[in-house]
C-alpha positions as YAML, in Angstrom:
chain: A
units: angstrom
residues:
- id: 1
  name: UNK
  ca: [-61.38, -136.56, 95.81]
- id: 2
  name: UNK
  ca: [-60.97, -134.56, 98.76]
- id: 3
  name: UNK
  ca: [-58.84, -137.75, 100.29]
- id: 4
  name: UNK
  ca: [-56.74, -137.32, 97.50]
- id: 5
  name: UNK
  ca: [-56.08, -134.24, 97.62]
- id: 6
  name: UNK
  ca: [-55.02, -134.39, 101.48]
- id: 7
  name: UNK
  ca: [-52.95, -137.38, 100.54]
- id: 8
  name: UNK
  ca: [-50.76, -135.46, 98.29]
- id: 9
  name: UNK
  ca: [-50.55, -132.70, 100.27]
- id: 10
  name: UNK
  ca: [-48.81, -134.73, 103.01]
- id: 11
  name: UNK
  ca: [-46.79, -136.34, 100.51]
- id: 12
  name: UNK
  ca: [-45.64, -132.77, 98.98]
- id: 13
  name: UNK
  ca: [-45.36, -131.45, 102.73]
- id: 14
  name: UNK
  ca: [-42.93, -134.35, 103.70]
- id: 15
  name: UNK
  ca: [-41.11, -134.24, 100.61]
- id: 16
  name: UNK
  ca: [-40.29, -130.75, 101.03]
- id: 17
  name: UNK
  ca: [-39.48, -131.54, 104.34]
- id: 18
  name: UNK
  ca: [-37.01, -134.23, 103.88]
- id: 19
  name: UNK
  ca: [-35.58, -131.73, 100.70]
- id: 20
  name: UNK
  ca: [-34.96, -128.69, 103.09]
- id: 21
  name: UNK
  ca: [-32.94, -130.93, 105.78]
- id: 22
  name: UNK
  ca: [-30.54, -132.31, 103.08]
- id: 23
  name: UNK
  ca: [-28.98, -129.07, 103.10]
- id: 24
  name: UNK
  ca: [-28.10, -129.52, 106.96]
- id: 25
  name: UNK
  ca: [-26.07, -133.01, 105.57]
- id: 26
  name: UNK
  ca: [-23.96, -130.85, 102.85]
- id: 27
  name: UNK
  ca: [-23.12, -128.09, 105.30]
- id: 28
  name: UNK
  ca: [-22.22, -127.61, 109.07]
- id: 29
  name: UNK
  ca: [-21.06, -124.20, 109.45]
- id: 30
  name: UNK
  ca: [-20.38, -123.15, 112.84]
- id: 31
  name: UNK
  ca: [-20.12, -118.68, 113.75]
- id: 32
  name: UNK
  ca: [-17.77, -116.97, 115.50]
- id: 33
  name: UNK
  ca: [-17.80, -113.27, 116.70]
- id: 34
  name: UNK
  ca: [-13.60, -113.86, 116.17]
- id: 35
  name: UNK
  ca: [-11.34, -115.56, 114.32]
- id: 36
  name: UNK
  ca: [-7.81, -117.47, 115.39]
- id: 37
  name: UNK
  ca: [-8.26, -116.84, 118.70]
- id: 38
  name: UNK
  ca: [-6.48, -119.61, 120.82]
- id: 39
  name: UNK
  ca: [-9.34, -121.34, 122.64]
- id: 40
  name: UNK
  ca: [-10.99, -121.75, 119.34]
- id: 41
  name: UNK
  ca: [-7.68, -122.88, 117.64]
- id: 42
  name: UNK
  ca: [-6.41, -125.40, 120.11]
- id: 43
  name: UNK
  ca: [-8.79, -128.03, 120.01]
- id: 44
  name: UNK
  ca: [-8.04, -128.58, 116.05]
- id: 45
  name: UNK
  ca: [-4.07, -129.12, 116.88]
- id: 46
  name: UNK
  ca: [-3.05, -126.25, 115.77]
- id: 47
  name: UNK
  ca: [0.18, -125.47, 117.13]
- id: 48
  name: UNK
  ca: [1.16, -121.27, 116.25]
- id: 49
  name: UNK
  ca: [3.97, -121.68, 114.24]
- id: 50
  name: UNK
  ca: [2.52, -119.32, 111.88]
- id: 51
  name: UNK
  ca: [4.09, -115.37, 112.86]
- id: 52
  name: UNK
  ca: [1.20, -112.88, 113.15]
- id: 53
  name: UNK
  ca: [3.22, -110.56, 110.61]
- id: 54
  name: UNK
  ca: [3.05, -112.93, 107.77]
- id: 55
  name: UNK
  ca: [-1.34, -112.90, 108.72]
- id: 56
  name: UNK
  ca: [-3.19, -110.69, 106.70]
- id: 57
  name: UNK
  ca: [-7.09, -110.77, 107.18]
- id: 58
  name: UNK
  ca: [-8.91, -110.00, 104.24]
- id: 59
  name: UNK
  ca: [-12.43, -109.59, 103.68]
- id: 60
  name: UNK
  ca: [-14.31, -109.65, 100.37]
- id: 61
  name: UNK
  ca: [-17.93, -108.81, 99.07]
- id: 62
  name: UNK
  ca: [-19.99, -112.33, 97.36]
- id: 63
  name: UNK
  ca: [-23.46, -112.26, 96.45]
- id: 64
  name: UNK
  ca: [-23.78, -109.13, 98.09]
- id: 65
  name: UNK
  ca: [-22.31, -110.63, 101.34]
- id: 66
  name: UNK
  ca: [-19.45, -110.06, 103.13]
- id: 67
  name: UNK
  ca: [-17.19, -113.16, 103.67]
- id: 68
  name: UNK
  ca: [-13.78, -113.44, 105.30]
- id: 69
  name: UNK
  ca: [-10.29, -114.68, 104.82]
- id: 70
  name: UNK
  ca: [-6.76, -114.78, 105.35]
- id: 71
  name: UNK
  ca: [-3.75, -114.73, 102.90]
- id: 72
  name: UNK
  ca: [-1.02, -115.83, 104.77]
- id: 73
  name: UNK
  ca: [2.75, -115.32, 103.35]
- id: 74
  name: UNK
  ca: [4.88, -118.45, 103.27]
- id: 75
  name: UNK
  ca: [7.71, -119.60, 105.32]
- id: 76
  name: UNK
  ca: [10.88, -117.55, 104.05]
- id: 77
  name: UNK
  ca: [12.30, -120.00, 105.69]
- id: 78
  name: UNK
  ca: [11.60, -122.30, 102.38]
- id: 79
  name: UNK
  ca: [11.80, -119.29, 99.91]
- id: 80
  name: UNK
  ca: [12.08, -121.64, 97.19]
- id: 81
  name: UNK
  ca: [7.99, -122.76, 97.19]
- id: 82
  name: UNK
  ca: [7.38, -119.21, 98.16]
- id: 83
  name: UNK
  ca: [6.44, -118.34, 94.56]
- id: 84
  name: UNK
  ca: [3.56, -120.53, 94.98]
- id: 85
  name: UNK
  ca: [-0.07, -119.46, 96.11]
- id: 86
  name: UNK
  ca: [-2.56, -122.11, 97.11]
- id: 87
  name: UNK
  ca: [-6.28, -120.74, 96.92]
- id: 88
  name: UNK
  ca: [-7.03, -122.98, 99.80]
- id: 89
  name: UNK
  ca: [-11.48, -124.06, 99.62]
- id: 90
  name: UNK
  ca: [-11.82, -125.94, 102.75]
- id: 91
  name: UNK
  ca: [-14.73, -128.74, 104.39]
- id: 92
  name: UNK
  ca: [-18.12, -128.51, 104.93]
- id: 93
  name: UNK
  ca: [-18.43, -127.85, 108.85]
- id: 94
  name: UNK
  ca: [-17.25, -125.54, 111.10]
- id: 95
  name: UNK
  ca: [-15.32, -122.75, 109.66]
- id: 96
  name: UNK
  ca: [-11.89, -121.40, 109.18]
- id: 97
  name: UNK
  ca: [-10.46, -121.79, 112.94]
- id: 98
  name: UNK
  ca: [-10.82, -125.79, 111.81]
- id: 99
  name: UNK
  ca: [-8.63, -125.69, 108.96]
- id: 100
  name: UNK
  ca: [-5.81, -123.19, 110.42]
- id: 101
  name: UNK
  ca: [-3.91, -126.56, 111.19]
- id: 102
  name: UNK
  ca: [-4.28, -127.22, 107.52]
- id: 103
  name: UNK
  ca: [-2.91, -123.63, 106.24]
- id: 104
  name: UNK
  ca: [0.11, -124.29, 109.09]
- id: 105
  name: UNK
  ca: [1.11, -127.43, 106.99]
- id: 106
  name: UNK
  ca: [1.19, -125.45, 103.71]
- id: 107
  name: UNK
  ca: [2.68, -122.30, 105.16]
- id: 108
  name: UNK
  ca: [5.74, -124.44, 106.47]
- id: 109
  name: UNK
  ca: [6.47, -125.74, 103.00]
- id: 110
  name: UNK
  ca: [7.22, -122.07, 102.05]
- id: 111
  name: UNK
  ca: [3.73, -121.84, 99.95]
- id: 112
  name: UNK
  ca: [1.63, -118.66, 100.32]
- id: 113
  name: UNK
  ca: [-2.06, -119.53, 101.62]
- id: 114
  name: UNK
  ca: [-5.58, -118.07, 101.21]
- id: 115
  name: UNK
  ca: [-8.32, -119.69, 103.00]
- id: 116
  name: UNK
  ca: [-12.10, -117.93, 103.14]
- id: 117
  name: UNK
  ca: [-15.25, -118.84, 104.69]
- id: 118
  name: UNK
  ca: [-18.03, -119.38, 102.70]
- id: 119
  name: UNK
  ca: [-21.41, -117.50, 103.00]
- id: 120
  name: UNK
  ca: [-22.82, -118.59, 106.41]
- id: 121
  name: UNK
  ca: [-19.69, -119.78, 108.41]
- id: 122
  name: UNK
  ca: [-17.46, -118.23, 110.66]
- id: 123
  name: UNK
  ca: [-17.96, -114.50, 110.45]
- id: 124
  name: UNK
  ca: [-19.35, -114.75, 106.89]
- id: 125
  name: UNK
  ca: [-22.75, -113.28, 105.92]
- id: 126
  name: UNK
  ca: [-25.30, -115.37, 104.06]
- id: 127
  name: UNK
  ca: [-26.40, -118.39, 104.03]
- id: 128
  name: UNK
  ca: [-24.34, -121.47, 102.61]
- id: 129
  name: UNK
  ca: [-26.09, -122.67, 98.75]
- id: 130
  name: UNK
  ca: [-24.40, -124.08, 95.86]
- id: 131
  name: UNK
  ca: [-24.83, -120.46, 93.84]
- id: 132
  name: UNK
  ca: [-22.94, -118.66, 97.01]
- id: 133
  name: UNK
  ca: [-20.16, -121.71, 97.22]
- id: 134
  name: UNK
  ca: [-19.51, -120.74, 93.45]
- id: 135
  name: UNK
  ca: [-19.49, -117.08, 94.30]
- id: 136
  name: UNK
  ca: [-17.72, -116.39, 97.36]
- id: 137
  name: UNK
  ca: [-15.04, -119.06, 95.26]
- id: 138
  name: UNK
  ca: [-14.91, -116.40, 92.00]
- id: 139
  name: UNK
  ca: [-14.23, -113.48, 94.89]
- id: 140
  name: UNK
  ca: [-11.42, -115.34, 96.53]
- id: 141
  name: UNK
  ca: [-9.67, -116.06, 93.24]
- id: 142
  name: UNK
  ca: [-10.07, -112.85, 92.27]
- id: 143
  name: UNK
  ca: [-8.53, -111.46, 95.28]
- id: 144
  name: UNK
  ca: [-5.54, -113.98, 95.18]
- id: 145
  name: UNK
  ca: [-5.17, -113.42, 91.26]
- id: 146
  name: UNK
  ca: [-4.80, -109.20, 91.85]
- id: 147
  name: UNK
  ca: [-2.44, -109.70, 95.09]
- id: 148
  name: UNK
  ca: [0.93, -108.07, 94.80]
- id: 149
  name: UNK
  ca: [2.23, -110.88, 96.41]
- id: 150
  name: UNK
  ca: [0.88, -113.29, 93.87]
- id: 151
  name: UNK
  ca: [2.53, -114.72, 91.11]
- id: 152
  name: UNK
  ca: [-0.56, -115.43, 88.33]
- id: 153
  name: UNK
  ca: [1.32, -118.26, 86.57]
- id: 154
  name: UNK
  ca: [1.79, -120.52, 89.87]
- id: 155
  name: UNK
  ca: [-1.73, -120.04, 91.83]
- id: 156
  name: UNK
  ca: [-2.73, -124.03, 93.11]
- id: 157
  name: UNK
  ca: [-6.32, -124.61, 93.74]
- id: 158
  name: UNK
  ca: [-6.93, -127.15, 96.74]
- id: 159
  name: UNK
  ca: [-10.33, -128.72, 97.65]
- id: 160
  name: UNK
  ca: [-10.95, -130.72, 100.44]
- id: 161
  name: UNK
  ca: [-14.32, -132.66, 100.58]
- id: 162
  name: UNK
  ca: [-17.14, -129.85, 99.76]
- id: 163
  name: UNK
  ca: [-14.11, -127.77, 98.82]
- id: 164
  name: UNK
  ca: [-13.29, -130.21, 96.45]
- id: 165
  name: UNK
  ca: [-16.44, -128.57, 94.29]
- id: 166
  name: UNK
  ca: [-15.27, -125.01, 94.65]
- id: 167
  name: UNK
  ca: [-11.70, -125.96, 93.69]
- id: 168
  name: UNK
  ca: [-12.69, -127.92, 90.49]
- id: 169
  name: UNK
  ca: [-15.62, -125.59, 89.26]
- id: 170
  name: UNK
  ca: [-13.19, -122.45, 89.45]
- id: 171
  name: UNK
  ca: [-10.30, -125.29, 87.32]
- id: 172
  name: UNK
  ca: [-12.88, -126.16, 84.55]
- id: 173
  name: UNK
  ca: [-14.87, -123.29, 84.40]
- id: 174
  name: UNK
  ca: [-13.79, -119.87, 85.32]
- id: 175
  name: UNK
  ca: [-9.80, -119.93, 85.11]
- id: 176
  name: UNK
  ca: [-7.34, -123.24, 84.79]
- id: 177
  name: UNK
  ca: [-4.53, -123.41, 87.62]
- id: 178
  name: UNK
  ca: [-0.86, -123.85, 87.53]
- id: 179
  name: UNK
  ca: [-1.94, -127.44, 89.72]
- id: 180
  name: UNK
  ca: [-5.08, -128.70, 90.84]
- id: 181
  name: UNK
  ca: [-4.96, -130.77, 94.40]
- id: 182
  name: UNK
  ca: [-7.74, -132.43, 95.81]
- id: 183
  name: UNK
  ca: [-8.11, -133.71, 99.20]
- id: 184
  name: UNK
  ca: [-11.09, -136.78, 99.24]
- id: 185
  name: UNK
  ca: [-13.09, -135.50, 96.49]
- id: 186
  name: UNK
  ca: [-16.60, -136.14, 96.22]
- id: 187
  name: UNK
  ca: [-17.82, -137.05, 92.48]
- id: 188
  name: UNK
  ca: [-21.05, -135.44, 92.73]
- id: 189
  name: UNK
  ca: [-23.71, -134.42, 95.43]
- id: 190
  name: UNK
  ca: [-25.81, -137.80, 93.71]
- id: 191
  name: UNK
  ca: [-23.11, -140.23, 94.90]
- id: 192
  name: UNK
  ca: [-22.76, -138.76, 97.89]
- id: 193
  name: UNK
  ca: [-26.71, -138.94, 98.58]
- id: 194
  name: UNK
  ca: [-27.01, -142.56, 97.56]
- id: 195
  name: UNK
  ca: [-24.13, -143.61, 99.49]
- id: 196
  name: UNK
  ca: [-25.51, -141.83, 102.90]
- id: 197
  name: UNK
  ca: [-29.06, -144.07, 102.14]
- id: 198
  name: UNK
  ca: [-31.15, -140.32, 102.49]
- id: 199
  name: UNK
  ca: [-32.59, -140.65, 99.01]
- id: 200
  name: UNK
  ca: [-32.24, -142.84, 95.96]
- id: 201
  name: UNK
  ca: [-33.05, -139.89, 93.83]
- id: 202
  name: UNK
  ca: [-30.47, -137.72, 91.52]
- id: 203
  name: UNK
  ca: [-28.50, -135.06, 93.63]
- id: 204
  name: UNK
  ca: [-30.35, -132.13, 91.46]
- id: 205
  name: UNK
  ca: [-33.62, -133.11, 93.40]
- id: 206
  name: UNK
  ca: [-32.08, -132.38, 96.87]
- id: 207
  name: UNK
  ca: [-29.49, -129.62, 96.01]
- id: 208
  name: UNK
  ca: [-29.46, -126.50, 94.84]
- id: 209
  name: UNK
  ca: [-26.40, -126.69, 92.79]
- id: 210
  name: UNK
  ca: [-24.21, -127.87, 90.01]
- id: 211
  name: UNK
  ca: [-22.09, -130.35, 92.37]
- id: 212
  name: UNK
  ca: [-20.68, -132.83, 89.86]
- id: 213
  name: UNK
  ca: [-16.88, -132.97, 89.87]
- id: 214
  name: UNK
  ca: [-17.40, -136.23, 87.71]
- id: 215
  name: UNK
  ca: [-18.88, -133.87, 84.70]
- id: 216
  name: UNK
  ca: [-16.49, -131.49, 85.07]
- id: 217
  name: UNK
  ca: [-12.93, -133.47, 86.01]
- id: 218
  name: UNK
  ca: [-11.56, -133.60, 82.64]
- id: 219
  name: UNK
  ca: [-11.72, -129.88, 81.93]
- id: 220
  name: UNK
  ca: [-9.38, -128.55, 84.60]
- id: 221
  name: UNK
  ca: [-6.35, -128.12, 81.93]
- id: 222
  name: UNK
  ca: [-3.92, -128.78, 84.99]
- id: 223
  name: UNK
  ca: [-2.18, -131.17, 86.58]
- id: 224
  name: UNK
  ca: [-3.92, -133.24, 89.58]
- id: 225
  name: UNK
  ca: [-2.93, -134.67, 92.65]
- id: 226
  name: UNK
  ca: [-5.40, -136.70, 94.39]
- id: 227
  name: UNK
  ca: [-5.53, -138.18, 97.58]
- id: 228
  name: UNK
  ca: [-7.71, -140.07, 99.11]
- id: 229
  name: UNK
  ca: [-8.30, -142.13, 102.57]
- id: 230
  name: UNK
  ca: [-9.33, -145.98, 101.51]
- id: 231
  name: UNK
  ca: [-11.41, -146.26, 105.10]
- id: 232
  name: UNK
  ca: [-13.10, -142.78, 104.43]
- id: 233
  name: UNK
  ca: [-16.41, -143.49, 105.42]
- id: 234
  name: UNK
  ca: [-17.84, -140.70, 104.26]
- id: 235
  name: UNK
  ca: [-17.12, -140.10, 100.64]
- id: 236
  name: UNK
  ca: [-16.54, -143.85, 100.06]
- id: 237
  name: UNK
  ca: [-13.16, -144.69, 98.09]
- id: 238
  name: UNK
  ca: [-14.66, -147.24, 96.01]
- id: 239
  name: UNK
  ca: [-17.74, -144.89, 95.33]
- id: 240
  name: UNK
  ca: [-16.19, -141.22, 93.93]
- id: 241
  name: UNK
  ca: [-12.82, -142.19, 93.33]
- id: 242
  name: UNK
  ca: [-12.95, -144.21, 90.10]
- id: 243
  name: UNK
  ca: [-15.26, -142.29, 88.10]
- id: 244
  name: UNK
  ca: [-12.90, -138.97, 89.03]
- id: 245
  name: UNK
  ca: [-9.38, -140.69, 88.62]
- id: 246
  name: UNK
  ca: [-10.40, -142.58, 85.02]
- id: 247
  name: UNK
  ca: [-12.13, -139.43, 83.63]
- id: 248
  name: UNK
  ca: [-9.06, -137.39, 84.44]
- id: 249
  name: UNK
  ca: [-6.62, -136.08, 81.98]
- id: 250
  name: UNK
  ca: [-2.57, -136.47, 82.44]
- id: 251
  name: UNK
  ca: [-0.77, -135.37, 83.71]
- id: 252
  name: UNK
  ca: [-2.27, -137.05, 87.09]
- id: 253
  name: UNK
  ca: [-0.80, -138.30, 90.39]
- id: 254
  name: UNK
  ca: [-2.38, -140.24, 93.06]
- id: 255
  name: UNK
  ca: [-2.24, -141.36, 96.90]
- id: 256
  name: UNK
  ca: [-4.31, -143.49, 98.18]
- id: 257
  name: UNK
  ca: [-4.03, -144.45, 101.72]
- id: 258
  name: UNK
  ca: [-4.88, -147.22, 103.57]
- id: 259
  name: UNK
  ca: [-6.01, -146.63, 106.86]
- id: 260
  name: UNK
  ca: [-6.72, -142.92, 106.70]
- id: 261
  name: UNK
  ca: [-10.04, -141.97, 107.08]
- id: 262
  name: UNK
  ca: [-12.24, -138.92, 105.57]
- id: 263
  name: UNK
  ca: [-9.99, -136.16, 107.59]
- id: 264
  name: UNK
  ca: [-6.77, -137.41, 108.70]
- id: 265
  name: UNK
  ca: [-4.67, -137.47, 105.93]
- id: 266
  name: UNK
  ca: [-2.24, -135.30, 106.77]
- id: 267
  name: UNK
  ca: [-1.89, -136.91, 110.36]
- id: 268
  name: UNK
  ca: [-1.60, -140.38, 108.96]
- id: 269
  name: UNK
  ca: [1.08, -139.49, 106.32]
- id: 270
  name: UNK
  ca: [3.38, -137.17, 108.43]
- id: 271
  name: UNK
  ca: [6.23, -136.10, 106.66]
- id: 272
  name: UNK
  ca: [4.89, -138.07, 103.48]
- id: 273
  name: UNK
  ca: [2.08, -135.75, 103.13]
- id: 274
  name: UNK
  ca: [4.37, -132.56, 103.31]
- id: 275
  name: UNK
  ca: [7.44, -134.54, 100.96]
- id: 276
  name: UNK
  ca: [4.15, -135.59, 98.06]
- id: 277
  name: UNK
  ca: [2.96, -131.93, 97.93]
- id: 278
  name: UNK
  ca: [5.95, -130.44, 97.41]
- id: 279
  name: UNK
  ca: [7.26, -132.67, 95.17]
- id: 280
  name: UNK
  ca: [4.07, -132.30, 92.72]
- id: 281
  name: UNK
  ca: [4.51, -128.61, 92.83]
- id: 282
  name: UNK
  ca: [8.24, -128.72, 92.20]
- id: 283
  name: UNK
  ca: [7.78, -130.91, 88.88]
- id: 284
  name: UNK
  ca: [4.53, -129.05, 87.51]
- id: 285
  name: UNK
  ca: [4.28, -125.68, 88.95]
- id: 286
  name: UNK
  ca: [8.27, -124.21, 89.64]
- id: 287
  name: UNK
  ca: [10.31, -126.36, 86.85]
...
């Protein structure tokens, strides 16, 4: 008996220690005592095209927690998309000074931005979790939908990656958006488990949260853009993309790209990234 006991103990011990280090595989934040500042900027291409008046740092209270943002005015050098407001919900690692080349590509189509850390990354208190993802993405629309700046009608959500869960819980369940985008969208933690061989085991064993974009795709009430990289390697095109794109309602547009890899979208399209977003938005959020 006493064998038995010390048998499952080890098995319970290891268990929870193989549980616990999942969470280091759905999130990477890095801190920083500073944001934009160019050393940390540089490395992610980021090329300062963005003027510091048009920069407004914002910080907000989640859970308790503060986290951090920026709502960046758009271009008035492309007034026409400046109507628009993308609530930006960005990757799983590092923090905002990553995805400031991202918020350059929207700002120079003329749309406003807001981008904000999630608990734990960059300067933002707390600890990453599924239940502070949710919150800190309630606060930033929030913020964004009481902006003076802000036209209500013609706020976009965009989620890239872990994002991608922020941007379509806040679509299906808290308030629809004038557009939903979604940058290589993960159908649910499970998937994303089983495909990285850590567990064959449902995704509500491992984490913490409601991450299933599959469950919860056809109750945006928007239109969607998707893209997706065929060679991503980490959410696997042939894995999360067709249970998202055939549960989907129309109106829905897609790009999938040959070549392009989990990140590099952008890069790889060029001037077919900016010409698809703006387009989309033109037809379903300005006519």
């Amino acid at each position: 008996m006493k064998s038995q006991i010390i048998i499952l103990c080890v098995f319970l011990l290891v268990g929870c220690v193989r549980i616990i280090s999942l969470d280091d595989f759905l999130f990477e934040p890095t801190t920083v005592d500073e944001y934009l500042r160019y050393d940390d900027l540089v490395e992610w291409g980021t090329r300062f095209i963005i003027p510091d008046s048009l920069v407004e740092p914002v910080n907000l209270t989640s859970m308790d927690n503060r986290i951090y943002g920026f709502f960046v005015k758009g271009n008035p050098d492309s007034v026409a998309n400046n109507a628009v407001t993308i609530l930006y919900c960005h990757g799983r690692g590092d923090n905002i000074n990553r995805y400031w080349v991202r918020v350059e590509y929207l700002w120079e189509m003329g749309f406003n931005v807001f981008i904000f850390d999630y608990q734990g990354y960059g300067m933002s208190e707390g600890s990453p979790s599924g239940e502070a993802l949710y919150s800190d993405g309630r606060e930033a629309l929030y913020y964004v939908s009481t902006h003076p700046d802000v036209d209500t009608t013609k706020i976009v959500y965009y989620g890239w990656s872990l994002g991608s869960f922020v941007a379509t819980y806040l679509a299906a369940d808290v308030r629809h958006p004038a557009s939903l985008i979604l940058e290589a969208a993960i159908a649910s933690a499970t998937v994303l488990l089983r495909d990285s061989a850590l567990l064959n085991m449902t995704g509500s064993y491992v984490v913490d949260a409601d991450f299933d974009n599959e469950s919860r795709i056809a109750d945006i009430g928007s239109p969607l853009l998707m893209m997706h990289g065929r060679a991503d390697d980490y959410v696997v095109f042939e894995r999360h993309v067709p249970p998202l794109w055939d549960k989907a309602l129309e109106p829905k547009e897609s790009l999938w790209i040959d070549g392009a890899e989990h990140d590099d979208i952008p890069e790889i399209l060029g001037s077919v990234y900016h010409s698809t977003v703006i387009d989309f938005l033109a037809r379903h959020v300005l006519e």
